[in-house]
C-alpha distance (Angstrom), angle and dihedral (degrees) to the residues before:
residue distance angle dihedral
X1 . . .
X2 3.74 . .
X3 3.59 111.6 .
X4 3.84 133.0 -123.3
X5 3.49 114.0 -140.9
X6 3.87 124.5 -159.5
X7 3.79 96.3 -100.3
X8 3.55 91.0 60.2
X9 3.26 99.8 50.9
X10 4.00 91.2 50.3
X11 3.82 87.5 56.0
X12 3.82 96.2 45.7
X13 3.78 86.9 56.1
X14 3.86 97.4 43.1
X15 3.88 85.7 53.0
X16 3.70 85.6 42.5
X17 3.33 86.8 58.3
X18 3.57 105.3 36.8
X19 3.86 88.3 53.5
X20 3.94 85.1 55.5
X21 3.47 97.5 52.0
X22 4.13 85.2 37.6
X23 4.03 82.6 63.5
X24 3.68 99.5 36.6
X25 3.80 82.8 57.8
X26 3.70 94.1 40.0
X27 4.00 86.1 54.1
X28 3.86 94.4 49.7
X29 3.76 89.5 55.2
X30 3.40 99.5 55.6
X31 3.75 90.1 38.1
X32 3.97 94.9 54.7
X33 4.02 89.7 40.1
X34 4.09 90.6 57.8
X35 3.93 89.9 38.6
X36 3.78 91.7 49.0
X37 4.33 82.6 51.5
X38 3.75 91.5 51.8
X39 3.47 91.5 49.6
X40 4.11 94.3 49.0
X41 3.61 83.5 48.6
X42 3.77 105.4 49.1
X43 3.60 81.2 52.1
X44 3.52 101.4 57.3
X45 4.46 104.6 29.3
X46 3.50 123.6 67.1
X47 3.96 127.9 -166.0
X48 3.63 121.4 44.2
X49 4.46 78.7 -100.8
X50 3.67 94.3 65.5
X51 3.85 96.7 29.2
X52 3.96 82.8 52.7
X53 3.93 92.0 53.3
X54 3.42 101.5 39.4
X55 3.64 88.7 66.4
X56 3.51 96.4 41.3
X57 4.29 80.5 51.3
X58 4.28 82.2 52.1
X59 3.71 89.8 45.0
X60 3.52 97.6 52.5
X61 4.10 100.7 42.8
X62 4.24 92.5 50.2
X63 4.51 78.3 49.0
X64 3.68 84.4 48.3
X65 3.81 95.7 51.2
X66 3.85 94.0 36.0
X67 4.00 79.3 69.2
X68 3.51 95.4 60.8
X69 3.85 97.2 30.4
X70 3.57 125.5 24.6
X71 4.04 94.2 -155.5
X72 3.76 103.1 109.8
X73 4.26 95.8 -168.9
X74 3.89 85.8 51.6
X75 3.73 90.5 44.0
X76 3.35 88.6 52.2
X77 3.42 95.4 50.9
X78 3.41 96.3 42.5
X79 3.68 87.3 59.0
X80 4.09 99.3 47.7
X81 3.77 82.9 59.4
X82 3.75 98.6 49.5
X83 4.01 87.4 44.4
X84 3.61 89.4 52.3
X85 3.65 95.1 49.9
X86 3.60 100.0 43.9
X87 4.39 81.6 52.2
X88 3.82 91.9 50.9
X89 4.33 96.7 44.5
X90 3.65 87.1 37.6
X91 4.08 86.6 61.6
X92 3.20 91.9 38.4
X93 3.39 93.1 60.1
X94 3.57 97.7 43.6
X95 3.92 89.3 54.3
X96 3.73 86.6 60.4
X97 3.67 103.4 36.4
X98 3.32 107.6 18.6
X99 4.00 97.8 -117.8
X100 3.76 133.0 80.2
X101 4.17 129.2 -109.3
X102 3.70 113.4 -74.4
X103 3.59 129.4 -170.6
X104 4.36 93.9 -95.0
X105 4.02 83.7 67.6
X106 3.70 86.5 75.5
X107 3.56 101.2 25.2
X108 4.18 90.9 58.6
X109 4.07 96.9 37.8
X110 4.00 111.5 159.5
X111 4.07 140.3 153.9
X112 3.60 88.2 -82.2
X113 3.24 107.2 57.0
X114 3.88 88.3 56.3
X115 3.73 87.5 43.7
X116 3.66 91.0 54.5
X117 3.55 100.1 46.8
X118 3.80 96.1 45.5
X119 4.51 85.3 48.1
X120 4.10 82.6 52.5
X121 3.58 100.6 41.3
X122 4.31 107.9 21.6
X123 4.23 91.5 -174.2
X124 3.76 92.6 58.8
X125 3.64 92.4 98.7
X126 3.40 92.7 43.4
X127 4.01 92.5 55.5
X128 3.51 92.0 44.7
X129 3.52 91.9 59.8
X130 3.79 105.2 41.8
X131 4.06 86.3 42.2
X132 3.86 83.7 62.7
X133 3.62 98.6 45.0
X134 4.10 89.5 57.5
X135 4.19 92.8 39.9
X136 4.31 88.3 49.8
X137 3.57 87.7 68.2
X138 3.60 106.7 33.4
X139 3.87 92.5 48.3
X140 3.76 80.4 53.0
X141 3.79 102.7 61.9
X142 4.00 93.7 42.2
X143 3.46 83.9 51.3
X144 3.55 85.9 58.2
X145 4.08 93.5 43.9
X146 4.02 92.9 49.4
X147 4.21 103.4 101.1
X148 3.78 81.5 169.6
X149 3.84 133.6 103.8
X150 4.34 126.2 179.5
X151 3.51 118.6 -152.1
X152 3.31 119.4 -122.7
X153 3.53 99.7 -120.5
X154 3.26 89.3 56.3
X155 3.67 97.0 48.2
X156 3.67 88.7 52.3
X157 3.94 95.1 54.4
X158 3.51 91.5 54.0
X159 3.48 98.5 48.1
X160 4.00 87.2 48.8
X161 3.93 95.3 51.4
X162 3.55 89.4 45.4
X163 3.77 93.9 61.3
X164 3.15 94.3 43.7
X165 3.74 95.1 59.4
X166 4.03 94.2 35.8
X167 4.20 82.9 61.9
X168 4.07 96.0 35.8
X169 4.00 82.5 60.3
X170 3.81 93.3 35.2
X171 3.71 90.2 58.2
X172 3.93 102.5 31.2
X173 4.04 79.3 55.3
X174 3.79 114.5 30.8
X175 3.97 113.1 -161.9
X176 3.54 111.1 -104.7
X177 4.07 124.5 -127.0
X178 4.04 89.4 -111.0
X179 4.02 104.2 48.1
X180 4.42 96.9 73.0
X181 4.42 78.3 57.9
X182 3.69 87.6 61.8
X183 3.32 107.1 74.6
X184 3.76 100.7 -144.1
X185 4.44 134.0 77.1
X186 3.72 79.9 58.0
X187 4.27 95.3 165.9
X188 3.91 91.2 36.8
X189 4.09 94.7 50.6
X190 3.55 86.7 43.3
X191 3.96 98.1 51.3
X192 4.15 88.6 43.0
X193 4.08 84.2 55.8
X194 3.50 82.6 56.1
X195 3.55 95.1 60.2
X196 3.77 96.8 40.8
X197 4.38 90.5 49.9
X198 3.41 96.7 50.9
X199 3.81 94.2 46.2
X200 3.80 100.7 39.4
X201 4.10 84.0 46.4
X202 4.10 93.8 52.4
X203 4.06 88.3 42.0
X204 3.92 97.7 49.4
X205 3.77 111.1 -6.4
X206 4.05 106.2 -137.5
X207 3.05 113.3 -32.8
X208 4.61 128.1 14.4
X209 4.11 106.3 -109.0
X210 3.85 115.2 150.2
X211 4.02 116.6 -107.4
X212 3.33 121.5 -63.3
X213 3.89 108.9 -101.3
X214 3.97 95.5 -106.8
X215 3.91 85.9 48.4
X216 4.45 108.4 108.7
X217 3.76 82.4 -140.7
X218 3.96 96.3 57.6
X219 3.58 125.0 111.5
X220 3.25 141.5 -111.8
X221 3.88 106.6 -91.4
X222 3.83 131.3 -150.4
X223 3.61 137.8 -131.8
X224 4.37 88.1 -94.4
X225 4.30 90.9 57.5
X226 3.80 102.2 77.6
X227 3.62 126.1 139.6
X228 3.41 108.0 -75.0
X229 4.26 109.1 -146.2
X230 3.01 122.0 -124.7
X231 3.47 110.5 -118.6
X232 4.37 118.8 41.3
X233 3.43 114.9 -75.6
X234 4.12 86.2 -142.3
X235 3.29 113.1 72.2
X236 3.53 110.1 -144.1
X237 4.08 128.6 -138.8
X238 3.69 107.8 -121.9
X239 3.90 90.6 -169.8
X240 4.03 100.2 57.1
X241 3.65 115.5 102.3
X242 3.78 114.9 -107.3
X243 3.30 124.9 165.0
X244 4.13 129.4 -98.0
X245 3.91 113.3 -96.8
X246 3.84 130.1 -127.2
X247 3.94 122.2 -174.0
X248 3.33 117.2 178.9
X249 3.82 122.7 -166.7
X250 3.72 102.2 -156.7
X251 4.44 108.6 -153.6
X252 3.44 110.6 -119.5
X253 3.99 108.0 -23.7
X254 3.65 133.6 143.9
X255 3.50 127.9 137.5
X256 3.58 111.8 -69.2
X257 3.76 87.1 -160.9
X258 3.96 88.7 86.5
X259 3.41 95.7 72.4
X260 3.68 122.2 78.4
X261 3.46 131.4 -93.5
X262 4.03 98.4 0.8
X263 3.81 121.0 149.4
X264 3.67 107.7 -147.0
X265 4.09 126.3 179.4
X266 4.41 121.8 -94.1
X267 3.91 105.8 -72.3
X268 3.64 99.2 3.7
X269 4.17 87.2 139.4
X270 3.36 98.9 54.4
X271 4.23 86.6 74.0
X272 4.03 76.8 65.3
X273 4.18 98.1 57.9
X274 3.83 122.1 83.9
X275 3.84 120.2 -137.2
X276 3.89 96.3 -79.6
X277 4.58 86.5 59.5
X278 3.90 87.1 -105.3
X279 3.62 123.3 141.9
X280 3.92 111.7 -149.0
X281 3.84 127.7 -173.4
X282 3.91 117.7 -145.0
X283 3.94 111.2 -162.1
X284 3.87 109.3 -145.0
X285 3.90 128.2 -164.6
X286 3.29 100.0 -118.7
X287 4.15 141.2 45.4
X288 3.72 133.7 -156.8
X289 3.72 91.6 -4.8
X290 3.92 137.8 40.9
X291 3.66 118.2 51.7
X292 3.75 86.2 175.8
X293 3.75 91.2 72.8
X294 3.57 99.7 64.1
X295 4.34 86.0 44.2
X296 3.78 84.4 60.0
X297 3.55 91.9 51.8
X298 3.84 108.3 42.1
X299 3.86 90.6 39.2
X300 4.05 98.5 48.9
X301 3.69 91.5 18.8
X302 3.89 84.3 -130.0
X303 3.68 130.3 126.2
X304 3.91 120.8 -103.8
X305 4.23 86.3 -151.8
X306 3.81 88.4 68.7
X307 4.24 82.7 80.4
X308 3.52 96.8 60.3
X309 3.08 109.4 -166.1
X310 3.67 93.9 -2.1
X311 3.87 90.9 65.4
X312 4.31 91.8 107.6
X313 3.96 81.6 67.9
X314 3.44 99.9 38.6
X315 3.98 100.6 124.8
X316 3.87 86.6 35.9
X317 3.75 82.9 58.3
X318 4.11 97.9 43.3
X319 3.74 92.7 41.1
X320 4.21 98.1 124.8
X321 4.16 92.3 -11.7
X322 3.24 99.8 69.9
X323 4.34 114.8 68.8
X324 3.72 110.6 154.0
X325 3.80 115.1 90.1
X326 3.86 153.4 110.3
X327 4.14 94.7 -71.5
X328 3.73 93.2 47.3
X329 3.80 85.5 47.2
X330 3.85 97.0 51.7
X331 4.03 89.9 36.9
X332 3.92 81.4 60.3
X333 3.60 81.9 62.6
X334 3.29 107.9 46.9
X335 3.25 108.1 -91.7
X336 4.19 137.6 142.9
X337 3.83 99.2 -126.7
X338 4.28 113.7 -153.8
X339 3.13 133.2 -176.9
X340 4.15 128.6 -170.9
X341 3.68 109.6 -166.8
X342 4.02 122.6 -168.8
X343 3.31 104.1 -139.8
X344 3.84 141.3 33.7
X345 4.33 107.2 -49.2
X346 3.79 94.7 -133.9
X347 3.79 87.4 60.3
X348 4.00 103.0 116.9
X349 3.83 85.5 -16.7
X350 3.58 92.3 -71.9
X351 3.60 91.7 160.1
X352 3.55 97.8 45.8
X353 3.28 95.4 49.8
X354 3.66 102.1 40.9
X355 3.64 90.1 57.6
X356 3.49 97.6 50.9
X357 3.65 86.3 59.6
X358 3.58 99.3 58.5
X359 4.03 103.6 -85.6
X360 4.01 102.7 136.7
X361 3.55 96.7 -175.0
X362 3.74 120.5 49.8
X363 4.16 113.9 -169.5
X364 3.73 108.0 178.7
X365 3.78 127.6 179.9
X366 4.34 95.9 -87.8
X367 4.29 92.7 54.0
X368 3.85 83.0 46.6
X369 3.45 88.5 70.4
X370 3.82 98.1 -116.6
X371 4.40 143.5 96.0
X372 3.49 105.2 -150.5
X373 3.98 122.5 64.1
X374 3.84 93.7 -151.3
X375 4.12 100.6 90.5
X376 3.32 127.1 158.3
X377 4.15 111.6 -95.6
X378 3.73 93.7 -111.4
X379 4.17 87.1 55.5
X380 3.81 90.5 67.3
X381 4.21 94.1 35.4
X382 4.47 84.9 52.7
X383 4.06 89.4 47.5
X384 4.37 87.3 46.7
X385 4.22 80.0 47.5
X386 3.58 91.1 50.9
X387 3.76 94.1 38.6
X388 3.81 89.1 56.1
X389 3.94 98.3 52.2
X390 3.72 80.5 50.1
X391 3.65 99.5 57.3
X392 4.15 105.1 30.4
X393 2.74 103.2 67.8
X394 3.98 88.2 78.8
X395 3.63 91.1 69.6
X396 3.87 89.2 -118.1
X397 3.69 133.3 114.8
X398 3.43 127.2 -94.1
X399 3.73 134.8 -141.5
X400 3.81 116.2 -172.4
X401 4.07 127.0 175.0
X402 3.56 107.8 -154.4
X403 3.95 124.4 -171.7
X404 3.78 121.8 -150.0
X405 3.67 112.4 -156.5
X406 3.65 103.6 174.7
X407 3.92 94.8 107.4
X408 3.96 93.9 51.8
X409 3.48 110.9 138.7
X410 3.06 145.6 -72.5
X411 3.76 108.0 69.6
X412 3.88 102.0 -177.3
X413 4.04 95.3 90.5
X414 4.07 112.8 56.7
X415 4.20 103.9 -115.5
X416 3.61 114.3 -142.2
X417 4.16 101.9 -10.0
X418 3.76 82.6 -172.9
X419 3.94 86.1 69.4
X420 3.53 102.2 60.9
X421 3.71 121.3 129.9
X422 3.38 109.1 -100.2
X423 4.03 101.2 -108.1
X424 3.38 97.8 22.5
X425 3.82 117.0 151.9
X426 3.87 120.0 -171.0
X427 3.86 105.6 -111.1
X428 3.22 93.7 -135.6
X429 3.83 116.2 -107.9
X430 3.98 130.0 116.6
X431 3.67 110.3 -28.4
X432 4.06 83.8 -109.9
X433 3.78 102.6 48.7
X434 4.01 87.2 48.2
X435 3.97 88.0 57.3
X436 3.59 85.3 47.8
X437 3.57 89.9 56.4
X438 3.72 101.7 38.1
X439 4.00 85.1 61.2
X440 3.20 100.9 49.5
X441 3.87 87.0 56.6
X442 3.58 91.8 50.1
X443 4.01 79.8 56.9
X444 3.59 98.1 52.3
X445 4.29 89.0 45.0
X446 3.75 91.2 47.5
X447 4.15 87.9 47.6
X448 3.85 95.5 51.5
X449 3.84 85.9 50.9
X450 3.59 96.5 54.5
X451 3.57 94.2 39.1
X452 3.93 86.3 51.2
X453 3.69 86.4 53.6
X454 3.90 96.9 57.7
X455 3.42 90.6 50.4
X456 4.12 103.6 46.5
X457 4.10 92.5 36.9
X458 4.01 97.4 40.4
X459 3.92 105.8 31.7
X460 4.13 97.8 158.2
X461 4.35 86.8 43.5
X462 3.70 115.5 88.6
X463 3.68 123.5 -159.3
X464 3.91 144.3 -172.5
X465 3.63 127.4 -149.4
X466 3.61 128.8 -165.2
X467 3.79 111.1 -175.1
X468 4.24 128.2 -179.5
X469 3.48 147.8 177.1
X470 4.15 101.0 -107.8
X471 4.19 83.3 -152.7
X472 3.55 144.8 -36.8
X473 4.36 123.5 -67.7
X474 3.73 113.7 -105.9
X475 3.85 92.4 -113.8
X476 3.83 81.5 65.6
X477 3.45 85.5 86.4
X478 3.65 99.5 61.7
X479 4.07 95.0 39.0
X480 3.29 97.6 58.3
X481 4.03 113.9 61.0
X482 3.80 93.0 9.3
X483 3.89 102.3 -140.0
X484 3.60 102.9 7.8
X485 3.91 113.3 158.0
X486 4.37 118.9 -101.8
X487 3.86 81.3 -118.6
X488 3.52 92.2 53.0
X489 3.44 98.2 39.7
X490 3.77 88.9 49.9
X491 3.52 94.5 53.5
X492 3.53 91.2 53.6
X493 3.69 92.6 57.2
X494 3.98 99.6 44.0
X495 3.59 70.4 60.0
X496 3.37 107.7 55.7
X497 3.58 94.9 -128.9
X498 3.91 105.9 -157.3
X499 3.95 88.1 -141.4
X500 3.91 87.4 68.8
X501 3.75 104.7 27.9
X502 4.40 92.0 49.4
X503 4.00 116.0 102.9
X504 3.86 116.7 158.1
X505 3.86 130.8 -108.3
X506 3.95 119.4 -159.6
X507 3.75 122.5 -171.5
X508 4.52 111.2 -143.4
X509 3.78 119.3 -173.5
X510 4.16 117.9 -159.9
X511 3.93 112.9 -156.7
X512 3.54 78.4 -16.4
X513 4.09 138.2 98.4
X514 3.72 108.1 -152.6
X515 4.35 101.7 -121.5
X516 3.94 103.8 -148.1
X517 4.29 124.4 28.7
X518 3.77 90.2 165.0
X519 3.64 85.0 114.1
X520 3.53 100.0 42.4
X521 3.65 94.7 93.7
X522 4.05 116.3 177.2
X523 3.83 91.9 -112.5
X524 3.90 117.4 25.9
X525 3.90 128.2 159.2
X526 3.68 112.4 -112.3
X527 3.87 94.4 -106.9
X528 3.66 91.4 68.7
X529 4.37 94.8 55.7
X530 4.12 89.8 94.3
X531 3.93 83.5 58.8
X532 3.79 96.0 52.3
X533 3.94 96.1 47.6
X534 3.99 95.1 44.9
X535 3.81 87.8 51.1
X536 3.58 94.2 43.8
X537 4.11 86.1 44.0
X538 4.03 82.6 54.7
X539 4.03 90.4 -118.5
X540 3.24 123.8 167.1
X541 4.12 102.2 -114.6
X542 4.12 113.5 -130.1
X543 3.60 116.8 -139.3
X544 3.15 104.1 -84.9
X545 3.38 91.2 55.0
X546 3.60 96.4 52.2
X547 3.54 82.7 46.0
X548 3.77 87.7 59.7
X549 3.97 94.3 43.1
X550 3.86 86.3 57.3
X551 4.06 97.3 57.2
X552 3.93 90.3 37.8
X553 3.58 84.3 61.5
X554 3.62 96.9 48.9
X555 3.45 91.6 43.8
X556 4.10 103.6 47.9
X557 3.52 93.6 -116.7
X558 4.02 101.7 -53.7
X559 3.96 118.2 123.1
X560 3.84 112.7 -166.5
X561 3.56 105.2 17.6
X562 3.77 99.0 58.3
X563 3.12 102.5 108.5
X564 3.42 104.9 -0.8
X565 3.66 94.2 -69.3
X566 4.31 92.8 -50.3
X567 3.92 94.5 119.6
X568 3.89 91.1 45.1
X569 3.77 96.4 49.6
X570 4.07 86.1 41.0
X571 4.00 89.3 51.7
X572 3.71 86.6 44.3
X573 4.06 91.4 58.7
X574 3.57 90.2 46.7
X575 3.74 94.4 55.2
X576 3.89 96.3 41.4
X577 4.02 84.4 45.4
X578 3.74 87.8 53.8
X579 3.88 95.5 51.9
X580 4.16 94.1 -102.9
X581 3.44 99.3 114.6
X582 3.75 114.5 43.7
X583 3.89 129.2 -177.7
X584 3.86 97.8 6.3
């Protein structure tokens, strides 16, 4: 028998030992990493719901790791950093839009999202960098420290019983329209997003259209479905004269005057009244919150709501697959199309998608000349001046879509004092609502200037102007049923109450009558604005426009809720059938 001398033995106990302590120390790191994740979360859930997923959401991603790498300290590790990342970009979003990072962030990643976070926030790349030089290292010595190893198998039957549970909970509690505006439960809203993408995506893909018409499950269509082609059916004449094209999308204004009990200043509706003393209401998608909504609509003439759930993204989404739409139409014509944009154009692919649907020239906030997308009214009417003595020179119309940001929220500090109206006398409401107020009249002052302007400097030009409320203020909510109940309130906006979702739209002509109103009912969704303005324009309406025309008739002037959504998802086939919506 071999024999063990004493030295040996003293070495197979000091590696004995030094394997102990090797574990022990193993142990502790894994220990302190998943403490250190507790602790980020606890900090960042509330409720014993969100606290519950959160760690269900932890759970699942060290699973999902263990899959690819058996190591559970790096894992771990692994995981604490993605956790802490998601935390940081989800606040980082929220301080910017006002709503945390949900599950489509990832799902719809392109060039300009990076551009526009690194335009917003120029060290980003810089961080990134130096925050991987310091993890290299560290991930290398608990790498080092990590005795352990997971199965597989086992990996995998975690990570399966952890999305299980994630979507029980998900379903058994569907996230509610208010909780992304919180700003807080940033790893549980995120996993429930998860659940509701990957369902709403394997139910209806992008965007609702019926079947195609070799699909078994399509229905039955009538006489009204045909093909649409592709191209108008009308051709248009490029040479007639027609006059240039101003819309205006006016941030945040309705007319106060519909809630109860508000004082308001002598002729403050008359801002509200087109050139023929009408008052029209427009009824956007959206309340309190996304102006790009209501861009969708009046620039495709399509409704946002046909995304579901997806609707947040919906420009993201469109960017480059979407190609019908008022520009195209008016190009078609022969028209210059413009468009000044407030803020930086790879914000929700503006750009992208803007171009796609026909906008030739694309003016966002940095080739204005400025960095911050609050400007005074008159900034954006002096760069749609400019713009025009730019382009009219080429004897050919122009359309321009201007944004006026003025009236962005919030209305607790007084923007721009030095702007006031001269005589202007708070009306004497809630320090808030009288803000409100005071900029919308710095609106309607700014307007008559630059409407004043068109008609001293370009006296033989004629112009129309079609101008709307892109959605309601936030403080709407509180004006409008004084002391309503959140659940109430809620309910009426799952709803789409019209009381909270109704702006106005008002049509102007300058040395110029506008031809045809028949569209111009007194309340019209949003989708159906490019109608109004290329009837009131006197252009010839393509097919799909006339298409359009024919269900607003039908359907009194609503869009997506005729029906229940049928004549959307029909219009939807007929545009995807006719090549204008690709890849959705």
């Amino acid at each position: 028998m071999p024999r063990v001398t004493e030295s040996g033995t003293n070495q197979n106990i000091r590696a004995g030992s030094r394997g102990a302590r090797f574990s022990a120390l193993g142990i502790g790191v894994i220990v302190t990493i998943h403490l250190a994740a507790l602790a980020v979360l606890l900090s960042t859930e509330y409720g014993p719901f969100a606290i519950t997923l959160s760690l269900l959401a932890w759970a699942f991603m060290n699973f999902l790791l263990l899959t690819v790498l058996p190591r559970p300290a790096v894992c771990a590790a692994l995981a604490l950093a993605l956790t802490v990342v998601l935390i940081g970009l989800s606040h980082f979003k929220f301080g910017i839009l006002q709503l945390t990072l949900t599950f489509l962030d990832f799902l719809i990643i392109d060039r300009d999202t990076f551009s526009f976070l690194l335009s917003v926030f120029p060290q980003l790349q810089f961080r990134l960098i130096a925050a991987g030089l310091f993890a290299a290292p560290l991930l290398w010595l608990i790498w080092r420290f990590d005795p352990f190893r997971v199965r597989r198998r086992l990996a995998l039957s975690g990570l399966g019983a952890t999305a299980a549970l994630i979507a029980a909970m998900a379903v058994a509690s569907p996230e509610q329209s208010w909780e992304p505006f919180q700003g807080v439960n940033h790893i549980s809203n995120l996993a429930r997003s998860g659940v509701v993408a990957v369902s709403r995506l394997a139910s209806t893909g992008w965007i609702e259209a019926d079947p195609p018409a070799n699909s078994p499950l399509s229905l039955a269509r009538d006489a009204r479905a045909a093909t649409l082609p592709a191209l108008p059916t009308d051709a248009c004449d490029t040479t007639a004269k027609r006059p240039h094209i101003i819309m205006l999308l006016d941030e945040s204004s309705f007319d106060v005057t519909s809630a109860p009990d508000i004082k308001v200043p002598a002729g403050y509706t008359d801002f509200f009244k087109s050139a023929d003393g009408k008052r029209r209401t427009m009824i956007a998608e959206s309340t309190g919150g996304p102006t790009w909504y209501t861009e969708f609509n009046v620039l495709t003439g399509l409704s946002a709501r046909s995304f579901g759930d997806l609707k947040f993204y919906v420009t993201r989404i469109a960017a480059g697959r979407v190609t019908r739409g008022l520009p195209q139409a008016l190009q078609n014509c022969g028209y210059k199309t413009i468009s000044l944009y407030p803020t930086y154009g790879d914000f929700l692919g503006a750009r992208t998608f803007q171009k796609a649907v026909g906008v030739e020239q694309f003016i966002d906030m940095a080739e204005m000349g400025v960095n911050e997308d609050m400007q005074p009214d008159s900034f954006y009417f002096d760069q749609a001046l400019k713009a025009f003595a730019r382009e009219q020179s080429q004897q050919a119309p122009v359309f321009m879509f201007v944004y006026l940001t003025a009236n962005h929220f919030p209305w607790t500090d007084v923007y721009r004092p030095d702007l006031t109206p001269p005589g202007w006398t708070p009306p004497g409401n809630t320090a808030e609502v009288d803000e409100y107020i005071r900029r919308q009249t710095m609106t309607a002052k700014d307007y008559g200037e630059f409407t004043a302007r068109l008609k001293r400097d370009y006296p033989d030009q004629s112009f129309l102007v079609l101008r709307f409320g892109d959605h309601q203020p936030a403080i709407s909510q509180k004006l409008l049923e004084p002391g309503i109940d959140q659940k109430s309130l809620a309910k009426r906006l799952m709803a789409t109450d019209p009381r909270y979702y109704s702006t106005y739209y008002a049509i102007d002509g300058i040395n110029y009558r506008p031809q045809n109103l028949s569209s111009a009912l007194d309340t019209l969704d949003a989708a159906y604005l490019p109608l109004v303005l290329q009837e009131a324009a006197g252009i010839p309406l393509d097919s799909t426009f006339k298409e359009q025309k024919s269900i607003m008739l039908r359907c009194n002037g609503t869009f997506y809720a005729c029906k229940k959504g049928a004549e959307a998802r029909r219009f939807n086939r007929l545009l995807i059938d006719a090549g204008m919506i690709k890849g959705l």
